[in-house]
C-alpha positions in Angstrom: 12.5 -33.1 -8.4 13.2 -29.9 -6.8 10.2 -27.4 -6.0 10.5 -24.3 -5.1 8.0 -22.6 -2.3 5.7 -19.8 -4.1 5.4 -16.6 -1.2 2.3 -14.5 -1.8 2.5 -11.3 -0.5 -0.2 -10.2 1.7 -1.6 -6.4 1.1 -2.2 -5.0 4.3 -2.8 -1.6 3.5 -6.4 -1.6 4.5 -5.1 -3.2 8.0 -2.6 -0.6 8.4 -4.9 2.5 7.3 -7.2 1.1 10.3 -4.7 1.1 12.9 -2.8 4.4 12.1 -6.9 6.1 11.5 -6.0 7.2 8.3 -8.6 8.0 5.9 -8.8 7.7 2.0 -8.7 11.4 1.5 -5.8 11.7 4.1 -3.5 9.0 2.7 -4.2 10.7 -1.0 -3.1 13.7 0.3 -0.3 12.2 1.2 0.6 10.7 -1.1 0.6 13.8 -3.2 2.5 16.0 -1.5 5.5 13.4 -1.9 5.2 12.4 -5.3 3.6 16.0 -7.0 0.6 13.6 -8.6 -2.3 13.2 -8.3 -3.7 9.7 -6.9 -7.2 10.2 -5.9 -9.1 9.1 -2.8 -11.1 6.4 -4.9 -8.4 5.0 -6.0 -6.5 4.8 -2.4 -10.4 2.9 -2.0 -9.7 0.4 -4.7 -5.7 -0.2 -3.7 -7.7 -1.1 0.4 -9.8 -3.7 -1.5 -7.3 -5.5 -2.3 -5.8 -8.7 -0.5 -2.8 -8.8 -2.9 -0.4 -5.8 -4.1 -2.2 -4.3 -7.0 -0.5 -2.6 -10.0 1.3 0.5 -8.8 4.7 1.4 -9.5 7.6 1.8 -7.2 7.2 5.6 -6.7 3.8 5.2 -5.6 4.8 2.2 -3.8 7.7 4.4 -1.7 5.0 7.0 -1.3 2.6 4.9 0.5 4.9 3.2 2.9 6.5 7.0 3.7 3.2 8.6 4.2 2.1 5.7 6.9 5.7 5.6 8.3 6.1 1.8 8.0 8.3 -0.5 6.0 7.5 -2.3 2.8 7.9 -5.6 4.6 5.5 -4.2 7.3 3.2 -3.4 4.2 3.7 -6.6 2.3 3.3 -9.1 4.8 4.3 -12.7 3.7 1.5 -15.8 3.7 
């Protein structure tokens, strides 16, 4: 029987946020400016909370790894 190895992807957003000092309201901002909408500090709150990659789509995605000047990989560390 072969079995095949399940990766989870580790969201290290919060992590990364922390290191870089990079606040809720800062990141939004950011965020904004690259993709012309409108994600809102609470929700840049809710995406930190997260230990897994929550629901976002790959624009927002791009956004977020732009704005902190990191990688996805960096981003989406493997378990």
């Amino acid at each position: 029987m072969l079995t095949m190895a399940r990766t989870m992807s580790v969201w290290r957003l919060r992590q990364i946020m922390a290191d870089k000092q990079i606040t809720n309201q800062e990141l939004s901002q950011r965020i904004n400016a690259i993709t012309g909408r409108n994600t809102h500090p609470v929700t840049i709150s809710k995406w930190r909370q997260q230990n897994t990659m929550p629901k976002i789509d790959g624009i927002e995605l791009d956004a977020i790894v732009d704005a902190l000047g990191v990688s996805r990989n960096e981003l989406l560390g493997d378990r």
